[in-house]
C-alpha positions in Angstrom: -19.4 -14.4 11.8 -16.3 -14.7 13.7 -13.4 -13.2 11.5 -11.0 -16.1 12.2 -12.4 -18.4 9.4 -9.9 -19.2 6.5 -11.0 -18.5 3.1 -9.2 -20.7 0.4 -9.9 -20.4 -3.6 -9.1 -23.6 -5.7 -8.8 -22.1 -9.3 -8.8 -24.8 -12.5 -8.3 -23.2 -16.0 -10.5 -23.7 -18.6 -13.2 -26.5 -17.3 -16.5 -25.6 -18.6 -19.2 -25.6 -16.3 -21.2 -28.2 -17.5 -18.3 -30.7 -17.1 -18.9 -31.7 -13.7 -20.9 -34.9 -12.4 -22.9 -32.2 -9.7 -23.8 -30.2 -13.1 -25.8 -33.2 -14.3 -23.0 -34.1 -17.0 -23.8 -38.1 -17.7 -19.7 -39.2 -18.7 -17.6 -36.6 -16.4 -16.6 -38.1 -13.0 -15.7 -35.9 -10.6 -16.2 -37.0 -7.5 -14.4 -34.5 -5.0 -16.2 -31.8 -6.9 -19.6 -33.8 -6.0 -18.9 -33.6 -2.6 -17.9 -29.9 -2.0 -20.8 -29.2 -4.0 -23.1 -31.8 -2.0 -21.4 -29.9 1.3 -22.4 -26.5 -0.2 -23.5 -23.9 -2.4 -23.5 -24.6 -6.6 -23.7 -20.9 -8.5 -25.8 -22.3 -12.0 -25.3 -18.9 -13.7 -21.9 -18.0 -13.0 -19.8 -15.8 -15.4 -16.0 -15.1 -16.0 -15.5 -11.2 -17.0 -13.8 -11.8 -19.8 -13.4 -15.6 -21.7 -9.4 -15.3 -21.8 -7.4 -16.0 -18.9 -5.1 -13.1 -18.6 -8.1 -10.0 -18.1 -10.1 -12.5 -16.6 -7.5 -12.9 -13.3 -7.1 -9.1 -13.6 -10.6 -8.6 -12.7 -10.6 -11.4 -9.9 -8.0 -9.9 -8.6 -9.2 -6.3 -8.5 -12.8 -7.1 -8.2 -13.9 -5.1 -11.1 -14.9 -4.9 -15.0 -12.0 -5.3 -17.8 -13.0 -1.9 -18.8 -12.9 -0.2 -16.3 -9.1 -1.3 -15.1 -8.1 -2.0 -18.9 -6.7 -5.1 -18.8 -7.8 -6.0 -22.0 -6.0 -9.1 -23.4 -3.1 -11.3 -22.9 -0.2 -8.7 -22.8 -1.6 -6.6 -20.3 -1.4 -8.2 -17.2 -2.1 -7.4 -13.5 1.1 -5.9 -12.0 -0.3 -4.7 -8.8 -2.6 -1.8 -9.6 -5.6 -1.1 -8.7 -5.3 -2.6 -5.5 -6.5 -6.2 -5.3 -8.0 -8.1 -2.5 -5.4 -10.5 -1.5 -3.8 -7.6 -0.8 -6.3 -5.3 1.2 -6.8 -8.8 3.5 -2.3 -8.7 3.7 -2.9 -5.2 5.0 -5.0 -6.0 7.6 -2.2 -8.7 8.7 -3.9 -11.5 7.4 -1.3 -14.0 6.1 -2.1 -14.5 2.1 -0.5 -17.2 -0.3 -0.6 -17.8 -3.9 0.2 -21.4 -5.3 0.3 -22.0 -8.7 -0.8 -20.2 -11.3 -1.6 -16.7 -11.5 -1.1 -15.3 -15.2 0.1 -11.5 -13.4 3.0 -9.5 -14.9 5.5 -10.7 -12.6 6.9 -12.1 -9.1 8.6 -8.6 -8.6 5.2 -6.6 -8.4 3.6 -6.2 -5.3 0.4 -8.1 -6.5 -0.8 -8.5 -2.8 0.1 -11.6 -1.3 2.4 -12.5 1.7 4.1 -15.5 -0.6 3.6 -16.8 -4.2 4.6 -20.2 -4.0 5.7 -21.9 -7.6 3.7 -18.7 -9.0 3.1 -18.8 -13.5 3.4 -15.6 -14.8 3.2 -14.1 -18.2 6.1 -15.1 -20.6 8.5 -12.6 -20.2 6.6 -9.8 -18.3 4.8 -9.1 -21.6 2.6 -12.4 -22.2 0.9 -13.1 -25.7 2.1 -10.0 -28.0 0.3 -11.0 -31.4 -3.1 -10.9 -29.3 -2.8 -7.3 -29.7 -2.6 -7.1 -33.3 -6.7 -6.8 -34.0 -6.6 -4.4 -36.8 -3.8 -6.4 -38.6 -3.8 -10.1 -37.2 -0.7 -12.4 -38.8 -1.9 -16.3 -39.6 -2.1 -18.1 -35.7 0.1 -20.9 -36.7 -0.2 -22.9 -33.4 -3.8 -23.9 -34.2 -2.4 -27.3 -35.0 -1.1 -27.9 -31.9 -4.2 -28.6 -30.1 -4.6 -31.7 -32.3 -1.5 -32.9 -32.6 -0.8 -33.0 -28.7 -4.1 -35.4 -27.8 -3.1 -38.7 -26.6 -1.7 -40.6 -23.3 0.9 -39.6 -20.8 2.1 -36.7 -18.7 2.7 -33.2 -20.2 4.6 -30.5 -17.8 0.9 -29.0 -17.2 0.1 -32.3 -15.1 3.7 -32.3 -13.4 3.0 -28.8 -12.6 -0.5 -29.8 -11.0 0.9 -32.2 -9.0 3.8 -29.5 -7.9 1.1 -27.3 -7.3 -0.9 -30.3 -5.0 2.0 -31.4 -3.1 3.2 -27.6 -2.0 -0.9 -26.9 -1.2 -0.4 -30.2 1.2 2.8 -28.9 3.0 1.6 -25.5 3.4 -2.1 -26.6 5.3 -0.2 -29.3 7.4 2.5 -26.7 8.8 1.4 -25.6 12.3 1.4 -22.2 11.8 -1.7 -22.3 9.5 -3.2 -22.6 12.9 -1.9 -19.7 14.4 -4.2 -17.2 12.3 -6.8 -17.1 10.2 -5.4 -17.0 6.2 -6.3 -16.9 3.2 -5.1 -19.0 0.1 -4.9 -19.1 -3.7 -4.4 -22.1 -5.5 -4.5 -22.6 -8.9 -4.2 -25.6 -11.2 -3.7 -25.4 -14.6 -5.7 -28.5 -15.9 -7.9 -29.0 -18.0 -6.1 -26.5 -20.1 -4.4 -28.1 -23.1 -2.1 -29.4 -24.1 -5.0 -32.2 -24.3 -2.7 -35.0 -23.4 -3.9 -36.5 -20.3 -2.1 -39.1 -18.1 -3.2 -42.7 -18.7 -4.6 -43.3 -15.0 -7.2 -40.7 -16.1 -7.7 -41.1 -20.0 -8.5 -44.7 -19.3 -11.6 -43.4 -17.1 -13.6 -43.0 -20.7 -14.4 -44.4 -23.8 -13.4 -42.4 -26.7 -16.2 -44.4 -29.1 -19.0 -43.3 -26.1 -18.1 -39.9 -26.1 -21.1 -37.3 -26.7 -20.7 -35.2 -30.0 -20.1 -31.7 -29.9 -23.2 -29.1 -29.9 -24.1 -28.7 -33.8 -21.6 -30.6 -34.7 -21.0 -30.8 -38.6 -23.0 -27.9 -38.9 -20.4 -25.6 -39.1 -19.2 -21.7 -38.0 -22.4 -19.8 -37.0 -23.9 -17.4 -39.3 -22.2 -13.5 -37.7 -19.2 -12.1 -39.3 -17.6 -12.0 -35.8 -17.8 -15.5 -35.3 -16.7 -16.3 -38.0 -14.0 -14.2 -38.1 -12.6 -15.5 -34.7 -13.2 -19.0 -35.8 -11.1 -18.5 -38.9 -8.2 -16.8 -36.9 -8.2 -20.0 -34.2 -9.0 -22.4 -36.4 -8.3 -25.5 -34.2 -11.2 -27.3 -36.3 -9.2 -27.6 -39.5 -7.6 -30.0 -37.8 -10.0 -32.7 -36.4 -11.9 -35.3 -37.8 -14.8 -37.3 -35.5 -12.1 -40.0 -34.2 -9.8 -36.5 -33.2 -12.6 -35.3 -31.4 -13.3 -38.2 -29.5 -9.9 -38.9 -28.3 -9.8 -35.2 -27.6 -13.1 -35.0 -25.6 -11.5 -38.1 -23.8 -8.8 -36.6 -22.9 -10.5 -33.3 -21.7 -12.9 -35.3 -19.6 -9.3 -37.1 -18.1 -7.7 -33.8 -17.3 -10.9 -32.8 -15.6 -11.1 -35.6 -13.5 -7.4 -35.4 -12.7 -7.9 -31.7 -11.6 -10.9 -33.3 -9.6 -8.6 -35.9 -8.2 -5.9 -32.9 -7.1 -8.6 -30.3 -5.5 -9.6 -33.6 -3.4 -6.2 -33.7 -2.4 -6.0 -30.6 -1.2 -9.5 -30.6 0.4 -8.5 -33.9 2.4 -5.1 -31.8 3.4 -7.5 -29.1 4.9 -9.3 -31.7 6.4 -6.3 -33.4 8.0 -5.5 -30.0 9.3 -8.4 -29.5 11.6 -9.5 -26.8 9.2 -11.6 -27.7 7.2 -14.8 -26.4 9.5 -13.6 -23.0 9.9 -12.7 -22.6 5.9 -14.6 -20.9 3.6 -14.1 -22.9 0.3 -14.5 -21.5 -2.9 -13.9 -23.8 -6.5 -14.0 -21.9 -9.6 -12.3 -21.8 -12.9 -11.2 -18.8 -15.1 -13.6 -20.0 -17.9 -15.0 -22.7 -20.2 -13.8 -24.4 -23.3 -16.2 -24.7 -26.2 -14.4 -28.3 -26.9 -15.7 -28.1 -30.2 -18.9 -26.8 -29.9 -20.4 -25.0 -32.9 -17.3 -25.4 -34.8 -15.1 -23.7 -31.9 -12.3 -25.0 -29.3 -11.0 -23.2 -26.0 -12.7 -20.4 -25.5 -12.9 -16.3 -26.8 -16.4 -16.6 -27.4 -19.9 -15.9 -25.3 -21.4 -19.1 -25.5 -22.3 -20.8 -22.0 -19.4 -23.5 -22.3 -17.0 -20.8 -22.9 -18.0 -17.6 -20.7 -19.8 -19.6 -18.0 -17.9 -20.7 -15.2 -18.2 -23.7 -13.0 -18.9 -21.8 -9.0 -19.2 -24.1 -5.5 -19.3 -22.5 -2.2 -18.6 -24.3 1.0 -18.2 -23.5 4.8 -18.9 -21.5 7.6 -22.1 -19.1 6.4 -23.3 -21.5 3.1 -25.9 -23.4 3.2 -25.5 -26.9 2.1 -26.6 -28.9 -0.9 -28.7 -25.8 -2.8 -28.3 -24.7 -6.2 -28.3 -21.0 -6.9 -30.0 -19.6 -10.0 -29.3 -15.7 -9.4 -26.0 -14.7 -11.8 -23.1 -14.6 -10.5 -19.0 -13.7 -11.6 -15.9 -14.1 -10.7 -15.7 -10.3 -9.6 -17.5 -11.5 -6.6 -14.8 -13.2 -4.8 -13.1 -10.0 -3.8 -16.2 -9.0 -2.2 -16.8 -12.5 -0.7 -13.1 -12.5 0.7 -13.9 -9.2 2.5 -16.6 -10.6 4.5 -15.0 -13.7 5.1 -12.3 -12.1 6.3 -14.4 -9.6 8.6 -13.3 -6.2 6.0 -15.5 -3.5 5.3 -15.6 -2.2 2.1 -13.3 1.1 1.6 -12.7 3.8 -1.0 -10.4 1.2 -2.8 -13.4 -0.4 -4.0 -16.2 1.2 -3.8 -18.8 1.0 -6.4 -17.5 -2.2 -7.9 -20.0 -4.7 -8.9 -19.4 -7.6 -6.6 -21.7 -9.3 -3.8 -20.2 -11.7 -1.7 -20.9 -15.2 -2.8 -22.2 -16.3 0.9 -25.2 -13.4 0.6 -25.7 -14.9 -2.6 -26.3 -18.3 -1.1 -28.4 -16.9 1.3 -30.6 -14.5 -0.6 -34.1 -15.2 -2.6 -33.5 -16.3 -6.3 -33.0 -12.6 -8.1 -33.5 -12.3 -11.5 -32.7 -8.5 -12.1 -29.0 -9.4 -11.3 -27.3 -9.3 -14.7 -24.6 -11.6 -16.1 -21.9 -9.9 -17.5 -18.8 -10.7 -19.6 -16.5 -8.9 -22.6 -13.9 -10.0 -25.0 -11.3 -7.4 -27.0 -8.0 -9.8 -27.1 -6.6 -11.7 -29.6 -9.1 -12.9 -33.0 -11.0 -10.4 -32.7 -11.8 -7.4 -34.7 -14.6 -5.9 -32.7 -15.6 -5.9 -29.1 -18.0 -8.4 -27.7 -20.3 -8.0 -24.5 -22.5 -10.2 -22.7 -25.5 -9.4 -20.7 -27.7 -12.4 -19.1 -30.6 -12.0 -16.9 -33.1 -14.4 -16.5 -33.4 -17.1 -19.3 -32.5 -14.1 -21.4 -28.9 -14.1 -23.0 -28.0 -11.0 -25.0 -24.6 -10.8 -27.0 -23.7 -7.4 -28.4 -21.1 -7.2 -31.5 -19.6 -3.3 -32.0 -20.9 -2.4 -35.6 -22.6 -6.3 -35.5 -26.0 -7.7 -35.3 -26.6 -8.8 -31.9 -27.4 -12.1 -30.4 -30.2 -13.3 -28.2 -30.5 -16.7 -27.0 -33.6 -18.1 -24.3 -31.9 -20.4 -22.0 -34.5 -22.1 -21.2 -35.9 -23.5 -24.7 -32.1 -23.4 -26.6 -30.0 -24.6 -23.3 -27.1 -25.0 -26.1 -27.7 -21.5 -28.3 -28.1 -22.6 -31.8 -31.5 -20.2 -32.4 -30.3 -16.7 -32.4 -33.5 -14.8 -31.7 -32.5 -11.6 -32.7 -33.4 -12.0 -36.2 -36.9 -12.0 -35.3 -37.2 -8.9 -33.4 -38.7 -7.0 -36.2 -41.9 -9.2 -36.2 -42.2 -10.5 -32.7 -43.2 -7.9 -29.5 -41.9 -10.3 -26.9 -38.4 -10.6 -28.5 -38.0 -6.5 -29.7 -38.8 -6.2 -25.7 -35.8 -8.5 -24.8 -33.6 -7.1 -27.2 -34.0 -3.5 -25.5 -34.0 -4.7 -22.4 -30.4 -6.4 -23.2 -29.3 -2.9 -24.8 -30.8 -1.0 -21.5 -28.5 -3.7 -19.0 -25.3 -3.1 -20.9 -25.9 0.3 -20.9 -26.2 0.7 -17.9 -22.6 -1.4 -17.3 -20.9 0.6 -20.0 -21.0 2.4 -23.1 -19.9 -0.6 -25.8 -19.0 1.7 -28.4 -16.6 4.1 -26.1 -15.2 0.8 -24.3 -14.2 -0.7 -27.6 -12.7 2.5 -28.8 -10.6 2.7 -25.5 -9.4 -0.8 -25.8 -8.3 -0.2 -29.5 -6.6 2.7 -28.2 -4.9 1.2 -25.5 -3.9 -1.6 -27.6 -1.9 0.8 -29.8 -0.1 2.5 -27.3 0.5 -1.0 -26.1 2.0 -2.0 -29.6 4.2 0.9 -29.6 5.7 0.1 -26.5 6.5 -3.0 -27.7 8.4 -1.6 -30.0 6.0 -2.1 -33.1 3.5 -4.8 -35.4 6.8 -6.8 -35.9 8.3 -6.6 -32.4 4.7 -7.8 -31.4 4.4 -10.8 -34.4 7.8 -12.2 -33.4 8.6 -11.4 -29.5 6.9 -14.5 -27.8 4.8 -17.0 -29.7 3.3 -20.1 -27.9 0.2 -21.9 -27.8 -0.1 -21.7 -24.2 1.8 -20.6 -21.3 5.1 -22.5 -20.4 5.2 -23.5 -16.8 7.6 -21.9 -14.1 10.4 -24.6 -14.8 9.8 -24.4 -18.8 10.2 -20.0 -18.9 13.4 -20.9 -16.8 14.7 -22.7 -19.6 13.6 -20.0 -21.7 15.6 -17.3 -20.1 19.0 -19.6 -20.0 18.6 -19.7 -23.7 17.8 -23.4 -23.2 15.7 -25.5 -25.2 12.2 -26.8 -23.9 
């Protein structure tokens, strides 16, 4: 493969992976995402590392496990170190831009690229404080907000969006893209809430034909954890089944407006000559449970929440397949690397990714595990993930586990665990999910380590207090809105 093909990551936040018309959904149109995937490669088991935006980028940055570059939650974000692969392709004098979100420390690290381009960052260099406050959580009093902000119009999420489309546009139609091969980030922040969705869009569905969330009525399921992280965010309290319609509406409008932008971009790269010599990748940083089993956003292990929506397209990727074999979003450092014609290096060897085009091009596997893990904000213990086959195992520190078979329970209500004692063929699956995450980490010692960490972290931070009061928000304010912020303007 020549090395001169241009590899360019289109990023949403938060659309669950089911939520695509090319995933089978019956209501979702998203027709630009259709064609990318009809063009190329769709990943059916892919995985974020970590269901919480902020240690999820770390790790797609890096290429590697939240434990084992501890960045754990939401105020520890990536500010340059370890090295991450936008900037061993810079090195190599490969021209590499960011636009949009990125969810890092800051602008003034060296977080590898040539350019960040209307780059989101952390609020404040320090990010979401409280999320670090495990052992002694205060009330999360902006659970209300998800309800209250459903509806019609614009919110500075969209305008940012379209920001982020329109620079993506100028950038592939400027002549120099054509000097060199590149690379490109570009990240849109929709279908993230705030859940209010511009009219164009909303109008696209029905609120009354909306499907119901999975168990709906049913309630928190039956593990302490759960139910512990569904009392902290306790965005249900607050909807009742005309709520959740709206809401779903206006989650399904958001997703086809983020649809509608990535076609924009795609048609830019098109218009550029480029769009045969570019390796394509869509992802998004992870799901939204959308009130699924009594749960919104995300923070949980559930397929709508730690699954990811993954499409490969371009030079080396075959087109229209489906790929069963797990995948994760640590294996986009790896697949930049071969793109880009780089050989792996002491920087990152033994890190779990596989470049998504050998992926494509490799025989189902079904020893590849799935793997995700969750120690930020809600929760009291440390979750981990392991998936292999139809098997799903979810592992609680000083919990009973979870085991879930994909293929009979697509939508995990039957938790499988509880019948190990009496049946062979589940005991064997539950050892078998032990014996994977073992041999990805220790749980117990990882937990421990993140507890740790996170009370260094509140001591640098000056304290519980310093952490309950120094930046509260439901979710991040855009580039324009943390200006504000620093003038000492309101928003």
């Amino acid at each position: 493969m020549s090395p001169a093909v241009n590899f360019l990551v289109l990023i949403s936040d938060e659309h669950r992976k089911d939520a695509m018309g090319c995933a089978g959904h019956p209501i979702v149109k998203t027709p630009n995402l259709d064609t990318l995937a009809a063009r190329g490669t769709m990943f059916t088991a892919a995985y974020t590392p970590s269901p919480m935006c902020v240690p999820t980028r770390a790790a797609l940055a890096t290429g590697d496990w939240v434990h084992k570059t501890a960045h754990w939650d939401s105020a520890t974000p990536y500010a340059g170190h370890p090295r991450s692969w936008m900037r061993q392709l810079r090195d190599t004098g490969c021209e590499v831009v960011s636009i949009g979100k990125l969810h890092f420390r800051s602008a003034q690290d060296d977080n590898g690229f040539s350019e960040e381009i209307l780059p989101m960052h952390v609020v404040g260099g320090v990010g979401w404080a409280v999320g670090l406050l495990r052992d002694n959580p205060p009330p999360y009093d902006s659970a209300a907000e998800l309800a209250a902000d459903v509806g019609v119009g614009s919110s500075t999420y969209t305008d940012y969006d379209l920001d982020i489309t329109a620079a993506t546009e100028a950038w592939l139609a400027d002549p120099a893209r054509r000097d060199q091969p590149w690379g490109a980030f570009v990240s849109l922040v929709s279908p993230h809430y705030p859940l209010t969705c511009p009219a164009e869009w909303y109008n696209l569905y029905d609120p009354t034909a909306m499907d119901l969330p999975v168990g709906y009525g049913a309630g928190l399921p039956d593990h302490a954890e759960l139910r512990n992280i569904g009392a902290f965010y306790n965005y249900d309290d607050y909807f009742d089944e005309q709520k959740m319609r709206e809401a779903k509406a206006a989650y399904y409008g958001l997703t086809s407006f983020m649809d509608h932008c990535v076609g924009r971009v795609i048609a830019a790269l098109n218009a550029s000559g480029q769009l045969e010599n570019t390796v394509v990748i869509y992802v998004s940083d992870h799901g939204d449970m959308m009130g699924d089993q009594g749960f919104w956003t995300k923070q949980v292990m559930y397929e709508a929440s730690a699954g990811v929506p993954m499409i490969a397209a371009g030079p080396g990727i075959p087109s229209g397949q489906k790929v069963a074999t797990c995948s994760n979003l640590t294996d986009i450092a790896a697949t930049a690397r071969d793109v880009c014609g780089l050989a792996d290096d002491a920087g990152n060897a033994g890190q779990p990714g596989m470049s998504l085009r050998k992926l494509a091009n490799s025989p189902y596997d079904p020893d590849r595990t799935g793997f995700s893990e969750y120690h930020d904000g809600g929760s009291r213990t440390g979750s981990f993930m392991v998936r292999w086959r139809d098997w799903k195992y979810v592992h609680y520190v000083g919990h009973p586990p979870q085991l879930f078979d994909l293929a009979s329970d697509p939508h995990e209500l039957v938790n499988r665990a509880t019948e190990g004692a009496n049946d062979h063929a589940i005991a064997a699956a539950l050892a078998e999910g032990e014996r994977r995450l073992q041999a990805i980490c220790d749980p117990d010692a990882v937990n421990a380590r993140a507890f740790a960490d996170q009370r260094r972290r509140i001591a640098e931070l000056g304290g519980e207090e310093a952490c309950r009061t120094a930046f509260v928000f439901n979710h991040t304010p855009t580039p324009s809105e943390q200006a504000k912020m620093r003038e000492g303007s309101p928003l």
